[in-house]
SERO-4910 file (N, C-alpha, C, O; in steps of 0.05 Angstrom, whole numbers):
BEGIN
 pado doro    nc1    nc2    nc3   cac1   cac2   cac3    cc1    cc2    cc3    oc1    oc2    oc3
  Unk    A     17    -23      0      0      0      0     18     25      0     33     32     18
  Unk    A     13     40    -29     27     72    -13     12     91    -18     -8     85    -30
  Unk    A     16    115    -13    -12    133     -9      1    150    -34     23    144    -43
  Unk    A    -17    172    -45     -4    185    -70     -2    211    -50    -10    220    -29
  Unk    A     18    217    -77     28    249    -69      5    272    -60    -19    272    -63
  Unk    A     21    288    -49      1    309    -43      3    325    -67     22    334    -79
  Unk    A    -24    326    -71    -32    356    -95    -15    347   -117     -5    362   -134
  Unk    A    -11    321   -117     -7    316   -150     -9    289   -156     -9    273   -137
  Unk    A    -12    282   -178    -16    249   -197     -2    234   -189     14    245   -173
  Unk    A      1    215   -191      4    192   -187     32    182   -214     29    173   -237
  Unk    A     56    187   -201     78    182   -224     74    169   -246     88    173   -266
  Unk    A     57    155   -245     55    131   -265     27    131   -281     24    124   -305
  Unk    A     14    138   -269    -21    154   -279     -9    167   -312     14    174   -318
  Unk    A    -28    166   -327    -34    175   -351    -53    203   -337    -72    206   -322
  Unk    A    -32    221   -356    -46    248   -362    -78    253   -361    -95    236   -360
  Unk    A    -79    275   -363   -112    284   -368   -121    286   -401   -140    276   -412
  Unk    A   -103    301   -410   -108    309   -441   -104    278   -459    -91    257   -455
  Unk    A   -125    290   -482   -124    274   -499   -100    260   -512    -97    236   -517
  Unk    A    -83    281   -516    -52    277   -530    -41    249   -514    -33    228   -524
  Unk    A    -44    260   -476    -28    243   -467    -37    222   -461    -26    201   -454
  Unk    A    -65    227   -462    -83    195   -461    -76    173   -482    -77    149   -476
  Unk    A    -67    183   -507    -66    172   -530    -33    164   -536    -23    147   -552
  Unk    A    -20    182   -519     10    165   -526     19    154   -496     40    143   -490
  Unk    A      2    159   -483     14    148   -452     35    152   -444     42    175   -450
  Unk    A     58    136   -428     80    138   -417     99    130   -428    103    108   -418
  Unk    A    117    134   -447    135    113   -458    147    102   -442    146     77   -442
  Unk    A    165    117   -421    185    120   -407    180     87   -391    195     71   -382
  Unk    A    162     87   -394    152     64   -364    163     34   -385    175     18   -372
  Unk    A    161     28   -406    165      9   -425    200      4   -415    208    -19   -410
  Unk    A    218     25   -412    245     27   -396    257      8   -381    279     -4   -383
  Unk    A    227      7   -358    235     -5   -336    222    -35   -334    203    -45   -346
  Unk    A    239    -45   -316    231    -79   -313    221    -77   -285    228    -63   -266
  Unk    A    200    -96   -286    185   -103   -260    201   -125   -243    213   -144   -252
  Unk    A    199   -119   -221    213   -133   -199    197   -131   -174    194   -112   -159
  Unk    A    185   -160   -172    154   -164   -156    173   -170   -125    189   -189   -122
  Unk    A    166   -147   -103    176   -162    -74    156   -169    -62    143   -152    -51
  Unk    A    148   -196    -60    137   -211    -38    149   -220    -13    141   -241     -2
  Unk    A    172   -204     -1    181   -219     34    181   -192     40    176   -173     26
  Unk    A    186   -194     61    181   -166     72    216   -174     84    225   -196     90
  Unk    A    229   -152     83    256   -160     91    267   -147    113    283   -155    130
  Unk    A    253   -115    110    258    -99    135    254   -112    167    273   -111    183
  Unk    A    229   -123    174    224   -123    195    218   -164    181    195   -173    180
  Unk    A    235   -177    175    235   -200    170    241   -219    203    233   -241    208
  Unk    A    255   -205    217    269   -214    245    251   -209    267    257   -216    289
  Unk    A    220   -193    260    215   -183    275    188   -186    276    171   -169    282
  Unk    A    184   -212    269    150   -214    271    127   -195    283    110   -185    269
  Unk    A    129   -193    302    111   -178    319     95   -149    310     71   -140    310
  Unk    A    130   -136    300    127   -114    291    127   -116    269    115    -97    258
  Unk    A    135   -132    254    111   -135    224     85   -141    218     72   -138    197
  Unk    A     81   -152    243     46   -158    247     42   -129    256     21   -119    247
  Unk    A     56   -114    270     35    -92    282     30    -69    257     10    -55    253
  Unk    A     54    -72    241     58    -50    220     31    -57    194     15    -41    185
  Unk    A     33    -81    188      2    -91    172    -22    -87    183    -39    -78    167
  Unk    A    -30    -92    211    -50    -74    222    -53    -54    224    -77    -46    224
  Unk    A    -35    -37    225    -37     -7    224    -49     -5    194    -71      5    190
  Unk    A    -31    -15    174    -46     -8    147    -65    -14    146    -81      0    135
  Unk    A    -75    -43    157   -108    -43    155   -126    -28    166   -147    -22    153
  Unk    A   -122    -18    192   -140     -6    212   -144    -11    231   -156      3    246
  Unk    A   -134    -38    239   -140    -54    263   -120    -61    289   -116    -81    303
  Unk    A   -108    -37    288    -83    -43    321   -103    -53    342   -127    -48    341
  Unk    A    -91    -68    360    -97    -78    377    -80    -60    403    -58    -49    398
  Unk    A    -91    -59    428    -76    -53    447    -51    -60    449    -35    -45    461
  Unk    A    -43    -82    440    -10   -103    444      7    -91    422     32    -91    423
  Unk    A     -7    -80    401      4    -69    373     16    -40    377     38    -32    370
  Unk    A     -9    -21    395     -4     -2    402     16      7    424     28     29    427
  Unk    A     18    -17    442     45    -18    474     65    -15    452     80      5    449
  Unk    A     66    -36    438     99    -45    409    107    -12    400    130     -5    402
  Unk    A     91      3    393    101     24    390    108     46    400    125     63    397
  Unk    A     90     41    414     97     55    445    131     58    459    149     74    465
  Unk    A    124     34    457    151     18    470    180     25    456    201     16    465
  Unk    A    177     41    435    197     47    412    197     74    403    212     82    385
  Unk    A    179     90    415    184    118    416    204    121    429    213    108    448
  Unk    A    212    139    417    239    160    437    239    196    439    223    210    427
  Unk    A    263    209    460    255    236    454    269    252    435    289    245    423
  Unk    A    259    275    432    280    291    409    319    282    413    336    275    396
  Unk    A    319    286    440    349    284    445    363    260    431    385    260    419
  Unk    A    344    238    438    353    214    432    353    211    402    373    199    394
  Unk    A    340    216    386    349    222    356    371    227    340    371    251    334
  Unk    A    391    215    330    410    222    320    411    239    303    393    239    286
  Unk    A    431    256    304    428    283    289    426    278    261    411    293    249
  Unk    A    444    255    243    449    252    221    415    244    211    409    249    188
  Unk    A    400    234    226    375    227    211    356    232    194    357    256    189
  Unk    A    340    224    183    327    238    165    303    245    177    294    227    191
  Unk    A    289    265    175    270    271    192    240    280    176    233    302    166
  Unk    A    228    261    177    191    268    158    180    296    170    192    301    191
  Unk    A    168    309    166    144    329    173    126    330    167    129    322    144
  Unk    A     95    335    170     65    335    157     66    365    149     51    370    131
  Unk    A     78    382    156     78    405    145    104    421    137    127    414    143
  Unk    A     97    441    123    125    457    107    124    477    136    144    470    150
  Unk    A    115    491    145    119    499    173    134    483    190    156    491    195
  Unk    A    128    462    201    146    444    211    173    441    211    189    442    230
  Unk    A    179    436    181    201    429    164    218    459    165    243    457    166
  Unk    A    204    488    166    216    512    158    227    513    189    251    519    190
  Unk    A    215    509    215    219    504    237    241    492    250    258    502    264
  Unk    A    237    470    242    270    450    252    288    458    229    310    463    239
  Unk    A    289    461    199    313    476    193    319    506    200    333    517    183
  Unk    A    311    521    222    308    548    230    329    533    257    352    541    259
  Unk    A    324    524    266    328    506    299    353    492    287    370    491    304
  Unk    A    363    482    264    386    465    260    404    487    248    429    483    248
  Unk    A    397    506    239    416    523    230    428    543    256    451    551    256
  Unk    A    416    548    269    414    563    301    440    551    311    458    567    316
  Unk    A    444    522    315    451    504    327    479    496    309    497    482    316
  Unk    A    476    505    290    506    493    273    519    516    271    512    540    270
  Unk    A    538    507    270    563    541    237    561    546    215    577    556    199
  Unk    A    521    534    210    522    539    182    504    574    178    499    589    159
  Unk    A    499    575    206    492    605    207    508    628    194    497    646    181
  Unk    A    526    627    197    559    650    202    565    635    155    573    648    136
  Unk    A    558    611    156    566    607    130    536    616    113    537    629     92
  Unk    A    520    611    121    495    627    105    503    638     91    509    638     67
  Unk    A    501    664    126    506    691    116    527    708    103    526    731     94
  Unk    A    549    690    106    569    698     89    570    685     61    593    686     50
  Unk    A    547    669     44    542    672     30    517    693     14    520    706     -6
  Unk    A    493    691     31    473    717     25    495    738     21    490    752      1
  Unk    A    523    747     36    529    778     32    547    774      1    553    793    -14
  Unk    A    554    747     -3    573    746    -26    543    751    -41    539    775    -47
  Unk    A    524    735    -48    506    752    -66    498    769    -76    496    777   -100
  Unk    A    490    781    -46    486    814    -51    507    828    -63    498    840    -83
  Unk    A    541    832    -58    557    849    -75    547    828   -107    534    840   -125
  Unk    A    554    804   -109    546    803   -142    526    807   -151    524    796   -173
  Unk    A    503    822   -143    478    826   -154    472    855   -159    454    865   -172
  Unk    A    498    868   -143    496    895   -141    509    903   -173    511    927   -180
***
């Protein structure tokens, strides 16, 4: 199961217009199919591959819901190098506001913004 993009098609979807209804995608003829049936991530980890398929269904159970529970952590504990999701571009404008604060990439920004400004002048 994956959910589609926000506010746009579906990579692989055929166009709206006629033109592109009628020549479709070539690009996709490119590629070869490669069917994964094991689940390999959480292959060691029954439990939590059971709990992760319920979630996609709808149906956590209390025991599903402790499992994740149980695997939260706090900001601190996050390694810095990580990759980090957001539900919003606020969010996202937020913690890179908070990670730039926090690094030397402040002092390098801005000593790029001022190299701009003289070449724009």
């Amino acid at each position: 199961m994956q959910l589609p993009p926000v506010a746009a098609p579906l990579i692989f979807s055929c166009g709206k217009s006629d033109e592109q209804i009628l020549a479709g995608n070539y690009l996709w003829d490119l590629f070869k199919e490669f069917r994964l049936d094991e689940i390999m991530r959480q292959k060691d980890d029954k439990n939590f591959s059971e709990a992760l398929n319920a979630l996609a269904r709808g149906s956590l159970t209390q025991d599903h819901m402790n499992l994740f529970r149980s695997r939260e952590v706090t900001p601190e504990e996050i390694p810095k190098e990580s990759i980090r999701l957001f539900y919003s571009r606020k969010k996202v404008h937020c913690y890179n506001q908070i990670a730039i604060e926090r690094s030397n990439l402040k002092s390098e920004l801005s000593d790029l913004l001022n190299f701009n400004d003289i070449i724009s002048d």
